[in-house]
N, C-alpha and C positions, 0 to 999 in steps of 0.2 A: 454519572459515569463518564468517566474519560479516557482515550485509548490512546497507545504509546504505538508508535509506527516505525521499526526501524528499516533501512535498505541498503543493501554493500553489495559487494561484489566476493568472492571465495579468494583465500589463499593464492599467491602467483604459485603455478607452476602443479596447480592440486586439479584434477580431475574432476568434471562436474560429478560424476557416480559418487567418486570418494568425500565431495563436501556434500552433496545431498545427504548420505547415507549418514555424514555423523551428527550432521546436521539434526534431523530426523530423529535418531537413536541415540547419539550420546547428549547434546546438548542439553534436552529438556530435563539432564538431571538436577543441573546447574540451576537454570530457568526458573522450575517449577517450586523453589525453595526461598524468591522472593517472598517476602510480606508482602501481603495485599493484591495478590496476583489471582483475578478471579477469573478469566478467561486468555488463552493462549492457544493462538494460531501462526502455524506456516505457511508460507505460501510459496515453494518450488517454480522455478522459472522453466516450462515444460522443453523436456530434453531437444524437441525438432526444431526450435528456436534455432540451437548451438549450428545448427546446418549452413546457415545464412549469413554466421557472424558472432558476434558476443553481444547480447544484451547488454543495456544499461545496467541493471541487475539483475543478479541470481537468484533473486526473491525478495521476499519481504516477511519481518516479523512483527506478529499484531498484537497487543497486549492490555486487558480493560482492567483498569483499578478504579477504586469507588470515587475518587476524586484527586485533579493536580496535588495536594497536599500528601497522599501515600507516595508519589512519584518521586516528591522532591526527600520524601527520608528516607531512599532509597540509597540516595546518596552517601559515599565512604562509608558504608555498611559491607561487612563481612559477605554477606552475601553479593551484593553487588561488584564487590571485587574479587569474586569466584565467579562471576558469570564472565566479566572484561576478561582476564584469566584467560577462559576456555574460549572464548570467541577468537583469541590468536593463532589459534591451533586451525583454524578454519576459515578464517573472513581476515581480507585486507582494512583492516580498522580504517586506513585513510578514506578509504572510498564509500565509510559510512554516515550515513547519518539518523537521527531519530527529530520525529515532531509529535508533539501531543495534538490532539484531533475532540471534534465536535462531532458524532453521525449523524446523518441525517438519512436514511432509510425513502428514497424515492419510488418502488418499486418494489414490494412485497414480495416476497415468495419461500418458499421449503429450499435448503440446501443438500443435495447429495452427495456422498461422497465420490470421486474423479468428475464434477462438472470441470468445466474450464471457467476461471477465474481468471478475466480480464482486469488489469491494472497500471491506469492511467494515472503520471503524473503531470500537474501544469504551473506555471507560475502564472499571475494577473499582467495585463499591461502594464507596461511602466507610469502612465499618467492616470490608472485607474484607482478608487481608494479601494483599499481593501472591504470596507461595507460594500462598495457598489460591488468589487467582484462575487462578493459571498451571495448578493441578493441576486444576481444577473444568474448565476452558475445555478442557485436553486429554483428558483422562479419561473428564468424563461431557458436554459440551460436543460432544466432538469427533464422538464415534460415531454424536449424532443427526443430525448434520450429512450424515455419509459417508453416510445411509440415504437422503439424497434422490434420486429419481428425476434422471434423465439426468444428473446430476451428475459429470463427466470426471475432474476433481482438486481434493485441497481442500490447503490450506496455511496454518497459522497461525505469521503471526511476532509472537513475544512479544520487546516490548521486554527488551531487558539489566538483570537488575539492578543490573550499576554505575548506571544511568539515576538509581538510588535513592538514590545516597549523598550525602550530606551533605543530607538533607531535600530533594532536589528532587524535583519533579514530570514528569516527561516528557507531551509534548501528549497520547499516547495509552498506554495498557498494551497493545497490541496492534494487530495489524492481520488481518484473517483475508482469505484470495484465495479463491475460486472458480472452476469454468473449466464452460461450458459449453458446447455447438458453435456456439448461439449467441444471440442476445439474447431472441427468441422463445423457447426451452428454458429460459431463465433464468427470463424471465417466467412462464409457464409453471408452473416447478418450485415458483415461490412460492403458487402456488392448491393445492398437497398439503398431505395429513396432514399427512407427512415435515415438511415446512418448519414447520407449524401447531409441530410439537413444538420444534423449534428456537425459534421464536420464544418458547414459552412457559416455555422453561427460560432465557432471555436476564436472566430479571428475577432469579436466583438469584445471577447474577455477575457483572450490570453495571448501571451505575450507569443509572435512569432518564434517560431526554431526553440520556440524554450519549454518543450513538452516530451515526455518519453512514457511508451506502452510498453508493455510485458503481457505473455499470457503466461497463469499460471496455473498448479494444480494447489490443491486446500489440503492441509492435514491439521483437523485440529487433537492439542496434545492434552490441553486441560478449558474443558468445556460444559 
């Protein structure tokens, strides 16, 4: 299984209410008419955010097909140029982007619907290899994470290393999810030890200032 990860930011000048909503309700007509599309999620970037500023993004879209090879014949396919299409009506195409992902599942748990859904992006050091980041992030990374209080499920998708070949760069080497019941517990969990240690091993395997969170809410559309 491999999962498509997209992240942008909504139309200039467009109302979070109003890209949430079509987001939400009209998109997944589009979406859901891909080939090979076996589970799809949104993930809303929760409205009290907007209080303090603008997020990095407005969300994120999650998408698991059975393998890279469904992904790539997606391409100039009719349906695929009805989803591009529709995404202009709603989302600044430039401020997007998409990485296919590897999950790895550090943290077990049941999902409900409205937990809060923390979503952490990072890049590696710049003199790190990407194996060493993948194994540092899962390893010794991962276990301090699971030790946070109320913390429900953790989940890190490591970018593909195909992402790497021919010298390219993908926008993120990662993306890490959280689930907590709910945005107060998130908040919350950030004033522990637990998190204190997390944060202070972050500087071993990612690259200063080149990290952004989001909290957000989960609506899955085809699951």
């Amino acid at each position: 299984m491999v999962k498509a990860v997209a992240f942008f930011k909504r139309r200039a000048g467009m109302a979070v209410a109003e890209f949430q909503s079509y987001w939400r309700t009209s998109h997944p007509e589009v979406v859901t008419k891909l080939p090979g599309v076996q589970r799809y999620v949104q993930s809303h970037t929760e409205p009290a955010t907007y209080e303090s500023g603008e997020p990095v993004y407005d969300g994120i879209a999650e998408l698991w097909f059975k393998d890279s090879s469904v992904v790539r014949a997606l391409r100039n396919t009719p349906e695929m140029t009805a989803v591009e299409a529709d995404e202009a009506r709603f989302i600044d195409r430039t401020t997007m982007g998409v990485i296919l992902t590897d999950d790895y599942v550090i943290k077990d748990g049941p999902i409900r619907p409205g937990m809060a859904k923390g979503v952490g992006f990072g890049r590696r050091k710049p003199d790190m290899a990407i194996e060493d980041f993948r194994r540092h992030w899962r390893e010794i990374h991962g276990p301090l994470g699971a030790a946070v209080p109320t913390l429900r499920r953790y989940v890190q998708s490591h970018t593909r290393l195909s992402a790497y070949e021919h010298g390219r760069r993908p926008a993120w080497d990662g993306i890490a999810i959280i689930w907590f019941d709910d945005a107060a517990a998130l908040r919350a969990a950030m004033t522990t030890p637990e998190w204190a240690r997390v944060k202070a091993d972050e500087p071993s395997f990612i690259a200063p200032g080149l990290a952004a969170f989001i909290i957000t809410t989960e609506h899955v559309i085809v699951g």
